[in-house]
C-alpha positions in Angstrom: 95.6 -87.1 -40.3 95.1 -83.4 -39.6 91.5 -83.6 -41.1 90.8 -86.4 -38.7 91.9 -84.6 -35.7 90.2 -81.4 -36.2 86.9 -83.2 -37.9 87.3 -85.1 -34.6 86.8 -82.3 -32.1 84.8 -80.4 -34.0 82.2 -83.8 -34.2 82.3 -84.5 -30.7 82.1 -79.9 -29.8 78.8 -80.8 -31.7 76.9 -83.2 -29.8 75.0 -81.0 -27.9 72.8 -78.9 -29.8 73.2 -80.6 -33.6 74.7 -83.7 -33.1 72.5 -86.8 -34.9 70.9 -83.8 -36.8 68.0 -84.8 -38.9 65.9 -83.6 -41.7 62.2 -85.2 -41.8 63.4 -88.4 -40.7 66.9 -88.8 -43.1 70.4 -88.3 -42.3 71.5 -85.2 -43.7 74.0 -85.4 -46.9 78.1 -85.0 -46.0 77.6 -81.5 -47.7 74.6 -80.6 -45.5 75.4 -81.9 -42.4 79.0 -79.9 -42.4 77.6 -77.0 -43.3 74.9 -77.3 -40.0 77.8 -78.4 -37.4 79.9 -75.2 -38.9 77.0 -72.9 -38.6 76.0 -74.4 -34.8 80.1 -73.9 -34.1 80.4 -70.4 -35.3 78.4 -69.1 -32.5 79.0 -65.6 -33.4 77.5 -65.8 -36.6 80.9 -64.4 -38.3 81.8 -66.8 -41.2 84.1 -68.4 -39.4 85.2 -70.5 -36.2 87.9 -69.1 -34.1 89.7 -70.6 -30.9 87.5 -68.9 -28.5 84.5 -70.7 -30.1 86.4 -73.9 -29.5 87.0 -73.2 -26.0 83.7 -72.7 -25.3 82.6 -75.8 -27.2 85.2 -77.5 -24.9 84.0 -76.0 -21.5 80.7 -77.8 -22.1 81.9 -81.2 -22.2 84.6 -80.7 -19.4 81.2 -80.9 -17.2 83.8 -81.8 -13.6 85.6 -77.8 -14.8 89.0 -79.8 -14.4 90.3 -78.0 -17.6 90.5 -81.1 -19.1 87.6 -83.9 -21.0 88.2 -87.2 -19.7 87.7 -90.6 -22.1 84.5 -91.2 -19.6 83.0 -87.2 -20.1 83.6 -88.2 -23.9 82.0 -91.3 -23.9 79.0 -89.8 -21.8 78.2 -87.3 -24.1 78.3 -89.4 -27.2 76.0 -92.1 -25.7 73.7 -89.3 -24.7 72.5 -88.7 -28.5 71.8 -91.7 -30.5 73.3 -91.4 -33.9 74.5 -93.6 -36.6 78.1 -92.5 -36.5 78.7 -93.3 -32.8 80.7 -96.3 -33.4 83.4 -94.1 -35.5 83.3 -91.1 -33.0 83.7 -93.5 -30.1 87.3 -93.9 -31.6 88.0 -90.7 -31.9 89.4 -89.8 -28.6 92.6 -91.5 -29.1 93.2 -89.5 -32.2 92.6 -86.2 -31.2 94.7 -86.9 -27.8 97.8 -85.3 -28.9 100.0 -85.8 -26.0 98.7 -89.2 -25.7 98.1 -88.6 -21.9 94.9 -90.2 -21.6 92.3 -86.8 -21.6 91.9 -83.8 -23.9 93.1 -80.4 -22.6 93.1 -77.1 -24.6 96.9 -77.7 -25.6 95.9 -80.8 -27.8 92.7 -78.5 -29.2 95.3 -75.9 -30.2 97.6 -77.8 -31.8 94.8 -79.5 -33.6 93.1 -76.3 -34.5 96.6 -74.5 -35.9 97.0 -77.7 -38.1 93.4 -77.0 -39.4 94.4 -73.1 -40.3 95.7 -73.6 -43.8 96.0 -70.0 -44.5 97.1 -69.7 -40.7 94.8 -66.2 -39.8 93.5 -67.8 -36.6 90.1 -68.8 -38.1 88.7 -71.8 -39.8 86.1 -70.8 -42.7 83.7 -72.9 -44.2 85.8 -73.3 -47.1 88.4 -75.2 -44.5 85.9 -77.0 -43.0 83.3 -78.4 -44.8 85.7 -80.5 -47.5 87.6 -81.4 -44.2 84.8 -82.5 -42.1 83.6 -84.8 -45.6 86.8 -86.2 -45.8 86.6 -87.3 -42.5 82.9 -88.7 -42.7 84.6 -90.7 -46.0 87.6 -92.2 -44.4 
């Protein structure tokens, strides 16, 4: 479940800039294709993706500045890219919805993020991400 929720945000955080990414006309591999979205997250250029780089990812689809992404702002910005795995991310709102209130707000990227920290140092590496983000893509 906590793979799902961060995989979640960090999928739909993507979609503008990488998301449908392609390579000469082919879907990119699981392997490949986490390794882009954690490079195009990881603005900095660090080795790893901390909160802040959430937050900003989070300010760009909160595109009213309400602090918080609506189901429609989600839906939006997934219909604006065509991509094969629209269908799954479509349900993904529900799931990374926390507090089941109906919209995302930083609180429910927080709590997903800290489940995401295995070694719990405030960053999520590569080596957290990209196993999690295939697992997700698998399930």
């Amino acid at each position: 479940m906590k793979v799902i929720l961060l995989i979640s945000l960090l999928t739909v955080f993507t979609i503008d800039g990488i998301y449908g990414q392609r390579d000469g006309g082919r879907t990119l591999p699981d392997d490949e294709y986490s390794r882009h979205i954690f490079t195009r997250l990881n603005g900095n250029n660090d080795s790893h993706i901390d909160f802040h780089e959430i937050k900003f990812a989070f300010t760009k689809l909160d595109k009213d500045d309400d602090g918080f992404v609506s189901k429609l702002e989600f839906v939006e910005a997934v219909q604006a890219k065509e991509h094969p795995q629209n269908a799954k991310i479509f349900g993904m709102f529900e799931k990374l919805d926390t507090d089941k209130d109906g919209k995302w707000n930083l609180v429910d990227m927080r709590r997903t993020f800290n489940i995401m920290d295995d070694d719990g140092n405030g960053e999520l590496t590569d080596v957290e991400f990209i196993p999690a983000w295939i697992k997700m893509m698998d399930s």
